[in-house]
mmCIF file of the C-alpha atoms, coordinates in Angstrom:
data_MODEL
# 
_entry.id   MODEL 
# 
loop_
_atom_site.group_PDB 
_atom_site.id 
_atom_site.type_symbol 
_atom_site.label_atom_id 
_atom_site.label_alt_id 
_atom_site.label_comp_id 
_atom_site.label_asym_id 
_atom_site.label_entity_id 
_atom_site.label_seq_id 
_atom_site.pdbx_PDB_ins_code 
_atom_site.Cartn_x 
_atom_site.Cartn_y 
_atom_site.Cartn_z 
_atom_site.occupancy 
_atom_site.B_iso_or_equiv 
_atom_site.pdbx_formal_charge 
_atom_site.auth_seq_id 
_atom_site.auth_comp_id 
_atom_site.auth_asym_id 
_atom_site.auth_atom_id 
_atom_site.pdbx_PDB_model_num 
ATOM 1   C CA . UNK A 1 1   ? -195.103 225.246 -33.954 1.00 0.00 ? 1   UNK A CA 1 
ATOM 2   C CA . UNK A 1 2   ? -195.471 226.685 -30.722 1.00 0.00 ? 2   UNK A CA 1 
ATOM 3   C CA . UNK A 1 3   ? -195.911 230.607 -29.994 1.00 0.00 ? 3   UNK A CA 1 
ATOM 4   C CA . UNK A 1 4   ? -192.614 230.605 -28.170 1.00 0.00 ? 4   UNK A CA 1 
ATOM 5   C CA . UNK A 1 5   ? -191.051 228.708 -31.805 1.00 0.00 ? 5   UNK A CA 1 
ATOM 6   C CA . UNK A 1 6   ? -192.169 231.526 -33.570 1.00 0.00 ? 6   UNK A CA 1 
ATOM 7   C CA . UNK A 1 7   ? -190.648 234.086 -31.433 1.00 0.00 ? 7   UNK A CA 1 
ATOM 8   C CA . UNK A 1 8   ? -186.973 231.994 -30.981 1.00 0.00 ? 8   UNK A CA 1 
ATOM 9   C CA . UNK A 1 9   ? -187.097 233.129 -34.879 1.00 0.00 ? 9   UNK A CA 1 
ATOM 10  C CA . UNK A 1 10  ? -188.266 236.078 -35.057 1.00 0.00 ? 10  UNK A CA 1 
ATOM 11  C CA . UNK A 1 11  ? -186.003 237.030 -32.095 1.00 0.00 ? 11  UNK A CA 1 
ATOM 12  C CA . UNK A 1 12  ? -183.475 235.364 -33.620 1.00 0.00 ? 12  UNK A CA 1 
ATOM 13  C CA . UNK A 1 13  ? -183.687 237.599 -37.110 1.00 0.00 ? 13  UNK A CA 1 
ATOM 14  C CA . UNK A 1 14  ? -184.247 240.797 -35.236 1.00 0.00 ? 14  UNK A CA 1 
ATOM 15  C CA . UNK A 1 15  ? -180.945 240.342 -33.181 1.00 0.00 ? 15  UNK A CA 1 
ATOM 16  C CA . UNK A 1 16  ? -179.232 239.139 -36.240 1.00 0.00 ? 16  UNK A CA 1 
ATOM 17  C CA . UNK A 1 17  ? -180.320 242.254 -38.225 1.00 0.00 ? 17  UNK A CA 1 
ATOM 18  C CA . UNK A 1 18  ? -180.158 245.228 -35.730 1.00 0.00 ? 18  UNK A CA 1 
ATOM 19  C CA . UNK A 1 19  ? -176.170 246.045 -35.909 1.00 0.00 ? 19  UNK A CA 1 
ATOM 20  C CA . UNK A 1 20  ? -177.075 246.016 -39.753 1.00 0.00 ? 20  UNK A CA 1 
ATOM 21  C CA . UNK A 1 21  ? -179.288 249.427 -38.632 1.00 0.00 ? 21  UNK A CA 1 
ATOM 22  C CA . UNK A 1 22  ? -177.175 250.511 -35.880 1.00 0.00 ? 22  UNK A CA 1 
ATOM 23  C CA . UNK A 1 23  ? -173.981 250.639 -37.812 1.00 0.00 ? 23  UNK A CA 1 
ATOM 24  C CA . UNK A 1 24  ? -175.375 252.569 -40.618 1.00 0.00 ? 24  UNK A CA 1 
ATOM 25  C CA . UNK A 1 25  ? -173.914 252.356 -44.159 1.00 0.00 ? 25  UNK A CA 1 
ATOM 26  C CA . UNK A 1 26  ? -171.050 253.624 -45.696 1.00 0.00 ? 26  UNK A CA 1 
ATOM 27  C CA . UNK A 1 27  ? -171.930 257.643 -47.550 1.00 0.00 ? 27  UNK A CA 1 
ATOM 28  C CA . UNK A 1 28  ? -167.963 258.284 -48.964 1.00 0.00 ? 28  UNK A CA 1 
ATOM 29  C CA . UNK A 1 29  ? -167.388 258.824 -52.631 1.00 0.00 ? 29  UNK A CA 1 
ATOM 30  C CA . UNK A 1 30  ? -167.853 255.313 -54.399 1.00 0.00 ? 30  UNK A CA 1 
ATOM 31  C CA . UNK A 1 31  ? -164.310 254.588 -56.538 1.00 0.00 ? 31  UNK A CA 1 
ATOM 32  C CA . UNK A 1 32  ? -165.873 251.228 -58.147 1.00 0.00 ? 32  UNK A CA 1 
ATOM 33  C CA . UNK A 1 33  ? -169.207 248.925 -57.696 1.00 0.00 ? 33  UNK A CA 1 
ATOM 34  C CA . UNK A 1 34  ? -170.310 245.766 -59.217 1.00 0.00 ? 34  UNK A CA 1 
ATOM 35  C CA . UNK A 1 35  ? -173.745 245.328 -58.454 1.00 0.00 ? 35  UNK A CA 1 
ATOM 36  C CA . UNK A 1 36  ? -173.643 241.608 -59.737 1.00 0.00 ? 36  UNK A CA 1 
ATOM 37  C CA . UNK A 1 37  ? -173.598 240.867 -56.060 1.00 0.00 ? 37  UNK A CA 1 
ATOM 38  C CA . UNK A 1 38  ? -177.236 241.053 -56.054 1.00 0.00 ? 38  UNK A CA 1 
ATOM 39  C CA . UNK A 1 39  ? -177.796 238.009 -57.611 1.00 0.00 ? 39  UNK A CA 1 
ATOM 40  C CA . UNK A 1 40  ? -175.983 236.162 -54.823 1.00 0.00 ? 40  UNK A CA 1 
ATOM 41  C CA . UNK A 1 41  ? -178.340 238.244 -52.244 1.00 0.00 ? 41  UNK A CA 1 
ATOM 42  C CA . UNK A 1 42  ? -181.467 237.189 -54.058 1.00 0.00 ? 42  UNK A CA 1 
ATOM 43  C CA . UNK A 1 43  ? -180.321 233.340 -53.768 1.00 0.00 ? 43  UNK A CA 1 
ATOM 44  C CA . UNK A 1 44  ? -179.501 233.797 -50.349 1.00 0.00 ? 44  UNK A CA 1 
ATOM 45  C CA . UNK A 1 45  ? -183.050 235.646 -49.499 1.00 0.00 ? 45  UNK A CA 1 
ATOM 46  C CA . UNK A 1 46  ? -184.967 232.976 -51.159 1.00 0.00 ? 46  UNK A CA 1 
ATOM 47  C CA . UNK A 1 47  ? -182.928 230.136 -49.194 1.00 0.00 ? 47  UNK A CA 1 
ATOM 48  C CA . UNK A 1 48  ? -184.021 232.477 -45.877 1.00 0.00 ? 48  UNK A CA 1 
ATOM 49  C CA . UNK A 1 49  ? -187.405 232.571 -47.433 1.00 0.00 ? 49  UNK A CA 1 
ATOM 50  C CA . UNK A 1 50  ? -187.883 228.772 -47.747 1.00 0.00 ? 50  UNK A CA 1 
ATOM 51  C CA . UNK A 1 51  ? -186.651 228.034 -44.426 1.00 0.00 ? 51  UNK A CA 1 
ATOM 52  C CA . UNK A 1 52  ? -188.925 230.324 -43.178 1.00 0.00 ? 52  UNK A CA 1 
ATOM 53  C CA . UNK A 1 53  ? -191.841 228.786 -45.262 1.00 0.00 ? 53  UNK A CA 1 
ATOM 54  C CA . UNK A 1 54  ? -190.846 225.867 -43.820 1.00 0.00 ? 54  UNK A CA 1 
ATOM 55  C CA . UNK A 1 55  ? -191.716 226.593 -40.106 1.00 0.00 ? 55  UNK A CA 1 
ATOM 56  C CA . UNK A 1 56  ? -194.865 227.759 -41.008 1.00 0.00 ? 56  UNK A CA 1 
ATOM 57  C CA . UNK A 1 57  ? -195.666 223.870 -41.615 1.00 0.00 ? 57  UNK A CA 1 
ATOM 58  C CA . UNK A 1 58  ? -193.775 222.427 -38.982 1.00 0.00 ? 58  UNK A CA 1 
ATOM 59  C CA . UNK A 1 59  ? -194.978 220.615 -35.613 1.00 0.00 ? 59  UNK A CA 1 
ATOM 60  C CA . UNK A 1 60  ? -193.277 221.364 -32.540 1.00 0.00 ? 60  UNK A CA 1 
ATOM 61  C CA . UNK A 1 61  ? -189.549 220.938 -32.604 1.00 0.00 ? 61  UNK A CA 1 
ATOM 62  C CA . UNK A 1 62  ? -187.515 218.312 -30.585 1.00 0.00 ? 62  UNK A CA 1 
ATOM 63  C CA . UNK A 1 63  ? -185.601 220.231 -27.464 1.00 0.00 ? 63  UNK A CA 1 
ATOM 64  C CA . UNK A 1 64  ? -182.535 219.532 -29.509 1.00 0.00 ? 64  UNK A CA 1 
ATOM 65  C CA . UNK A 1 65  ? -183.793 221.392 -32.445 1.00 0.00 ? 65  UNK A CA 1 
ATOM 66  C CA . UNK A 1 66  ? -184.897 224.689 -30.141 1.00 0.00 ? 66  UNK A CA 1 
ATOM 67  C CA . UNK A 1 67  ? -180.948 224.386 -28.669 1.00 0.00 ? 67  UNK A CA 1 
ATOM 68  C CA . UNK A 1 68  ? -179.222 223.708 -32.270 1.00 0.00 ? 68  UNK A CA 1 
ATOM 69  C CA . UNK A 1 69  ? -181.500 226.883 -33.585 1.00 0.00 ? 69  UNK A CA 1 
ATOM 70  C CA . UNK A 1 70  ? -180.604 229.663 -30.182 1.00 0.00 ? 70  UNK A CA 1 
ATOM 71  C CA . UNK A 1 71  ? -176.916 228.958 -30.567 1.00 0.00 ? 71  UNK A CA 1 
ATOM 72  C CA . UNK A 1 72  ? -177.009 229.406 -34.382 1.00 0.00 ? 72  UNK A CA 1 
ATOM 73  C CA . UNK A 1 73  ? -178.889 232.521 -33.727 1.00 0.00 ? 73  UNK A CA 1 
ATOM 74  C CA . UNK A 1 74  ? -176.409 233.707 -30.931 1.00 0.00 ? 74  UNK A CA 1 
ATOM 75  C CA . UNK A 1 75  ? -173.457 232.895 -33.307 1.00 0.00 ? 75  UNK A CA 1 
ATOM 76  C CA . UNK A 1 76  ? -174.994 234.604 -36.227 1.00 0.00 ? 76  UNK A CA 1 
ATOM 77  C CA . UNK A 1 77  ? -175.661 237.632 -33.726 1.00 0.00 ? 77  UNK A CA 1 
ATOM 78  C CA . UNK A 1 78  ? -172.169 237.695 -32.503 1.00 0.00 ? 78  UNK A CA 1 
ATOM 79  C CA . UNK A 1 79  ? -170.678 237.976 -36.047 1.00 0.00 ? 79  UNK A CA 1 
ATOM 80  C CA . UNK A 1 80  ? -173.017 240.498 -37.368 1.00 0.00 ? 80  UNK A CA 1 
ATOM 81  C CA . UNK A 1 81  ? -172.114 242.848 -34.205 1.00 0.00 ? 81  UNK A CA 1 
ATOM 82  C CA . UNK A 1 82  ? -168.269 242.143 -34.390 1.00 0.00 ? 82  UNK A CA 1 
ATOM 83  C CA . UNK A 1 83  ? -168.129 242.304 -38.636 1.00 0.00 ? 83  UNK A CA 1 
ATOM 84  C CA . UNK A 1 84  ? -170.639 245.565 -38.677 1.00 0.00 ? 84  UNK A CA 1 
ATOM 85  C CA . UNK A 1 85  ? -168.216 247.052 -35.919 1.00 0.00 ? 85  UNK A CA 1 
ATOM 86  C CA . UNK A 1 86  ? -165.066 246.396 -37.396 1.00 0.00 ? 86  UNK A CA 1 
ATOM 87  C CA . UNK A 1 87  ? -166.173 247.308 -40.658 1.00 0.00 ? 87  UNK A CA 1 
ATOM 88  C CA . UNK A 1 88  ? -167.784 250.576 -39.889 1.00 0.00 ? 88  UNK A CA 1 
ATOM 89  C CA . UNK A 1 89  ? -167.990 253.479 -42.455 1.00 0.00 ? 89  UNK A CA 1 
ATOM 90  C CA . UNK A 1 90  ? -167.329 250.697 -45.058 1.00 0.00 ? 90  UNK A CA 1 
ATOM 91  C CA . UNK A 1 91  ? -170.335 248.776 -44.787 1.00 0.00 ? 91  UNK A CA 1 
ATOM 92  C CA . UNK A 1 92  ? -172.568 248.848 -47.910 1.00 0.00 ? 92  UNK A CA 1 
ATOM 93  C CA . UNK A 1 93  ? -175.560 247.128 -49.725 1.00 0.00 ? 93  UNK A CA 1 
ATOM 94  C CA . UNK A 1 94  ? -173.647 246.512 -52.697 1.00 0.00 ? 94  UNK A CA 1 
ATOM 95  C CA . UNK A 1 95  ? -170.777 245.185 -53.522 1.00 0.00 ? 95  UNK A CA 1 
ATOM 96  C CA . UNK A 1 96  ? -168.419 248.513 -53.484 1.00 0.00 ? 96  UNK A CA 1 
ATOM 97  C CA . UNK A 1 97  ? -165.006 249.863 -52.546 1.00 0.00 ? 97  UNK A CA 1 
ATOM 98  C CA . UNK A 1 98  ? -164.963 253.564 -51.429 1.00 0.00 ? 98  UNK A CA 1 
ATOM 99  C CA . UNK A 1 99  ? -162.544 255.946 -52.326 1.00 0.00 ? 99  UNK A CA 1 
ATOM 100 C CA . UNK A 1 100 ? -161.226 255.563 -48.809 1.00 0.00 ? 100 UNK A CA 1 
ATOM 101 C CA . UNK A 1 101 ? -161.948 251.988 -48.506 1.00 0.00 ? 101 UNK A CA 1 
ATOM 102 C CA . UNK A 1 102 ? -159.194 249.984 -45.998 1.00 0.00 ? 102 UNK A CA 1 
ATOM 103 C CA . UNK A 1 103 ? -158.612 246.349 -46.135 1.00 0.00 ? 103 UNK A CA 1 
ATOM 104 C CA . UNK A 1 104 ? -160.384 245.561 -42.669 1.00 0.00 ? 104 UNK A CA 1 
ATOM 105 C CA . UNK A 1 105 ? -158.117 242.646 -41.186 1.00 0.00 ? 105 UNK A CA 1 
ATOM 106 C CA . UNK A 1 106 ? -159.498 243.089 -37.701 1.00 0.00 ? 106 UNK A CA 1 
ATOM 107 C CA . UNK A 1 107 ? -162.175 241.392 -35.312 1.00 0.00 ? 107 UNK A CA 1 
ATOM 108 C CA . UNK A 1 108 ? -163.553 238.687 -37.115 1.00 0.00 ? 108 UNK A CA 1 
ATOM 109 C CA . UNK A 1 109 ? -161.830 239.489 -40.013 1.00 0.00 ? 109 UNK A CA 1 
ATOM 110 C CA . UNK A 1 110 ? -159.150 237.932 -38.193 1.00 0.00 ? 110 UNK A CA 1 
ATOM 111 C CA . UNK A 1 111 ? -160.420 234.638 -38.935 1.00 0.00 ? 111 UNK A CA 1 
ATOM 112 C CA . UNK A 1 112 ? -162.647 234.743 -42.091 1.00 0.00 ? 112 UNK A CA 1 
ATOM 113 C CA . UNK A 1 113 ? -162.754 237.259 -44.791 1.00 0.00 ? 113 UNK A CA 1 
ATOM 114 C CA . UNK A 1 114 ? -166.377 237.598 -44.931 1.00 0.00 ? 114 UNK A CA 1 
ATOM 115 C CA . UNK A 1 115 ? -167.529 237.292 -41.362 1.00 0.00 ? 115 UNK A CA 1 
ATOM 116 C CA . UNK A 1 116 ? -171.147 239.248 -42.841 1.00 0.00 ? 116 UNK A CA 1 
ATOM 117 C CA . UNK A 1 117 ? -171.701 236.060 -45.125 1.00 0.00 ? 117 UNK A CA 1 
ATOM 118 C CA . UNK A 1 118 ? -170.589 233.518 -42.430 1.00 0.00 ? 118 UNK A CA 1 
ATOM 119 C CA . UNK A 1 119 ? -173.679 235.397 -40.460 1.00 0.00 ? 119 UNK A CA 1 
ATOM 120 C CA . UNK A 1 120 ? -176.086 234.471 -43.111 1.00 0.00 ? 120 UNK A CA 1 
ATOM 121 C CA . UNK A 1 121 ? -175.515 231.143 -43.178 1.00 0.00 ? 121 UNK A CA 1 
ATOM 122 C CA . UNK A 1 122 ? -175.979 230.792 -39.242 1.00 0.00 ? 122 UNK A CA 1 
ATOM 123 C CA . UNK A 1 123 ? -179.071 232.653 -39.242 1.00 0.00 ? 123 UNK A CA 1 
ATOM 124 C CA . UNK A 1 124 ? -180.088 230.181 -42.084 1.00 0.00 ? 124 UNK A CA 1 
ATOM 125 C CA . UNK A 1 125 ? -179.584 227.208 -39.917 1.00 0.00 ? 125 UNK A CA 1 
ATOM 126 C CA . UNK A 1 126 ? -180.831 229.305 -36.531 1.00 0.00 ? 126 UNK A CA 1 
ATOM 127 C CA . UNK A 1 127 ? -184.498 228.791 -38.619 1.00 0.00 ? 127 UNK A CA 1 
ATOM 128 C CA . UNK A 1 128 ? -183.615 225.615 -40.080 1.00 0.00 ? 128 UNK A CA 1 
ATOM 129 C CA . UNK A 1 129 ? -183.357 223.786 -37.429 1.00 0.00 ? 129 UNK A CA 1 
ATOM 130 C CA . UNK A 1 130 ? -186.325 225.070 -35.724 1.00 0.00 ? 130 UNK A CA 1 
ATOM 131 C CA . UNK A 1 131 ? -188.430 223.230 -38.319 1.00 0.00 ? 131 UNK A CA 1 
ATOM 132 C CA . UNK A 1 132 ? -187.460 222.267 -42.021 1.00 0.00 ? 132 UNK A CA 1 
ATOM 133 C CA . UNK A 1 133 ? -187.399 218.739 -43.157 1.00 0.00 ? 133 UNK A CA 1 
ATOM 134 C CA . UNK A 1 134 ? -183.421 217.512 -43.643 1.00 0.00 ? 134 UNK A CA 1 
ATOM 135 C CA . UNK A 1 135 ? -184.250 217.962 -47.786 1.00 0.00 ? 135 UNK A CA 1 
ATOM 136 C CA . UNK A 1 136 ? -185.673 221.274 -47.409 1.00 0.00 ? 136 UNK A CA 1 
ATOM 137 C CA . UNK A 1 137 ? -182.052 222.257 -45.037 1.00 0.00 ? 137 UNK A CA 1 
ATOM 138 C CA . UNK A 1 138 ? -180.094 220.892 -47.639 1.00 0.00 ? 138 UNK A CA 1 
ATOM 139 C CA . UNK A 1 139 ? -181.608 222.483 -50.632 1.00 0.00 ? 139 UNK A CA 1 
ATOM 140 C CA . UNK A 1 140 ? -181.586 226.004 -48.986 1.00 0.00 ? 140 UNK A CA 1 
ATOM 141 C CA . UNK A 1 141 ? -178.004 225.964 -47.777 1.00 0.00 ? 141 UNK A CA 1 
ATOM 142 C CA . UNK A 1 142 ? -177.113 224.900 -51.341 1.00 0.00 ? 142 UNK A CA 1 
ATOM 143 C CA . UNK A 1 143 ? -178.709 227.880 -52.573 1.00 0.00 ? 143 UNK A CA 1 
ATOM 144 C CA . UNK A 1 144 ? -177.499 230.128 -49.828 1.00 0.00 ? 144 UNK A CA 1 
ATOM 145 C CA . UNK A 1 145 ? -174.306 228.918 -50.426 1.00 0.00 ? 145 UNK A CA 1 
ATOM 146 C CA . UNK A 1 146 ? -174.469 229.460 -53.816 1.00 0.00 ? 146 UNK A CA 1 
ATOM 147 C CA . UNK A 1 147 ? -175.425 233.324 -53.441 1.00 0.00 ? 147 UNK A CA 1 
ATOM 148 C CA . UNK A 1 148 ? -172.500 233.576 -51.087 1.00 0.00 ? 148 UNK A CA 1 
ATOM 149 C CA . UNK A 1 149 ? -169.766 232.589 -53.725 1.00 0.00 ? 149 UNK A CA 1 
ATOM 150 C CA . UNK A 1 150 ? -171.721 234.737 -55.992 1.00 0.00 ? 150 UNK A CA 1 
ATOM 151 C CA . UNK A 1 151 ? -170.791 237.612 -53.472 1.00 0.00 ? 151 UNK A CA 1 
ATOM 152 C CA . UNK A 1 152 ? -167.461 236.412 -52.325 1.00 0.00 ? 152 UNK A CA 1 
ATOM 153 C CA . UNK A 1 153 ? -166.242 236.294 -55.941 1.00 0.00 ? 153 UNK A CA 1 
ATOM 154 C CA . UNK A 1 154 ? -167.327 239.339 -56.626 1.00 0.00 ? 154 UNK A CA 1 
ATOM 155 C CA . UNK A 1 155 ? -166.070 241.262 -53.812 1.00 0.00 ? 155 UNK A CA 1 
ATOM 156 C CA . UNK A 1 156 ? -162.688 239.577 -53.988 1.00 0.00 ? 156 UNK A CA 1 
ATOM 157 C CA . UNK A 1 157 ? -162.488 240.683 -57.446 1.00 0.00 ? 157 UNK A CA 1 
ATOM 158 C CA . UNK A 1 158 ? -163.229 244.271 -56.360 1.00 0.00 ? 158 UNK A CA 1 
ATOM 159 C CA . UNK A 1 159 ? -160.871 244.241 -53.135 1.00 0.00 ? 159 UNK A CA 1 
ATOM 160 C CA . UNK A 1 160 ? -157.854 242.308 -55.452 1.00 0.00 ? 160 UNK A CA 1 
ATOM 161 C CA . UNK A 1 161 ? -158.490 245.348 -57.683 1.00 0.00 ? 161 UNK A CA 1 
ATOM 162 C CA . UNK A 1 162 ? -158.073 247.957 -55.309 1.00 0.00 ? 162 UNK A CA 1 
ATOM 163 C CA . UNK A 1 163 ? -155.723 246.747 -52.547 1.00 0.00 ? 163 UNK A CA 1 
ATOM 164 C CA . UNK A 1 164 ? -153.532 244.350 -54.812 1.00 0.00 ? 164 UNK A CA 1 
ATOM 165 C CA . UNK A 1 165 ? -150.399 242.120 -53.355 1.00 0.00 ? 165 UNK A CA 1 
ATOM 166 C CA . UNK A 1 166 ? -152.067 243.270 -49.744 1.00 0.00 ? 166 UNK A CA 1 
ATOM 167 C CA . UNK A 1 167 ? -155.041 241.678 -50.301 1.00 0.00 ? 167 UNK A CA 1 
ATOM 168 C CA . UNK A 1 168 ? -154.044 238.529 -52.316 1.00 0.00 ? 168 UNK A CA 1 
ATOM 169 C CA . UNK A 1 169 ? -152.077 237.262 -48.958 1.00 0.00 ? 169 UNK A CA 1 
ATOM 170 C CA . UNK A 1 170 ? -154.823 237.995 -47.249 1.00 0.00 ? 170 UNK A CA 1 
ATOM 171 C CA . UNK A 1 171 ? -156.931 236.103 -49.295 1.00 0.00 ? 171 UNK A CA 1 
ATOM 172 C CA . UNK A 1 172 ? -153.998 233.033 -48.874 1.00 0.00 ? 172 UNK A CA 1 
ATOM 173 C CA . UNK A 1 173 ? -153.705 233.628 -45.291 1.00 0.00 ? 173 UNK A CA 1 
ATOM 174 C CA . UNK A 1 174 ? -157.569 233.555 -44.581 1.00 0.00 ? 174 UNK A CA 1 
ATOM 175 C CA . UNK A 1 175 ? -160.412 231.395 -45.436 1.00 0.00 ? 175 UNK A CA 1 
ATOM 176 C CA . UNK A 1 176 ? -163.680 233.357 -47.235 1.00 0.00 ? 176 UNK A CA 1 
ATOM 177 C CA . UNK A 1 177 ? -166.313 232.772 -44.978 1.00 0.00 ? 177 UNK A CA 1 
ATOM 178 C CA . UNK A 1 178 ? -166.102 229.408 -43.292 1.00 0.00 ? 178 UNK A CA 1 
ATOM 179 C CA . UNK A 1 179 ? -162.875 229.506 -40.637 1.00 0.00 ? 179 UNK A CA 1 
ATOM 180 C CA . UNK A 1 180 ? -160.560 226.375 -40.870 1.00 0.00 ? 180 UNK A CA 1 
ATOM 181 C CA . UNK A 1 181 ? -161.867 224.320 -44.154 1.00 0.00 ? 181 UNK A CA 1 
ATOM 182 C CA . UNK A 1 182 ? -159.899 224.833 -46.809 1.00 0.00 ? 182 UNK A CA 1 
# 
């Protein structure tokens, strides 16, 4: 890879992460958490880790491959700002509902129900495509993918839990993390 490779994904991770910071996390009076969430968080780590193994060993990328990787990046960056944003004083590490936790329906919200998730996966691709073999792609979106259900069925359970009827048409009315497939 070429210096400038390196820095598309670095850049790329350090825009992706920085509302993360900038938002802060929620501090209000935790009602309920289920901490099973992790698991999907260390399967979605480890398929960031691979792909980023994976540059290490690549050659330069085809032009094609830098373009697929900076829009990824840019639409990973985009949702991270917008979910972190609308979410505000809700945000949290774990999987959690506060004990004044409100269903967030706004921003990109809107469109899937975990915009945060739908993030990962772009910033996934934004370094896969800069350098890991079609096999290695496929293997660590499986396992990020994995790690995301993990997460989205646990903090469905939690938000069915607290918000009820409300949130079951939400969940009917809006897809989980990937807008328009069923």
């Amino acid at each position: 890879m070429h210096w400038y490779d390196f820095v598309i994904v670095i850049g790329g991770l350090v825009l992706w992460l920085t509302p993360f910071f900038l938002t802060g996390w929620g501090d209000s009076t935790l009602q309920r958490i289920d901490r099973r969430a992790r698991w999907g968080m260390l399967l979605e780590f480890g398929a960031v880790g691979l792909m980023l193994a994976s540059c290490l060993w690549a050659g330069p990328p085809q032009p094609w491959r830098v373009v697929a990787s900076v829009v990824w990046f840019g639409l990973a960056t985009l949702l991270s700002a917008t979910a972190t944003r609308a979410l505000g004083r809700h945000l949290r590490f774990d999987a959690a509902i506060g004990t004044e936790h409100e269903l967030v329906r706004q921003g990109p919200y809107r469109l899937v129900r975990h915009p945060i998730y739908t993030s990962v996966l772009c910033a996934l691709w934004g370094i896969g495509f800069m350098g890991a073999s079609p096999l290695l792609f496929g293997v660590a979106t499986v396992a990020c993918l994995a790690g995301t259900e993990i997460r989205v069925w646990t903090e469905d359970r939690l938000l069915a839990a607290r918000f009820g009827e409300q949130f079951r048409e939400y969940r009917r009315s809006t897809r989980a993390y990937v807008p328009f497939l069923r």
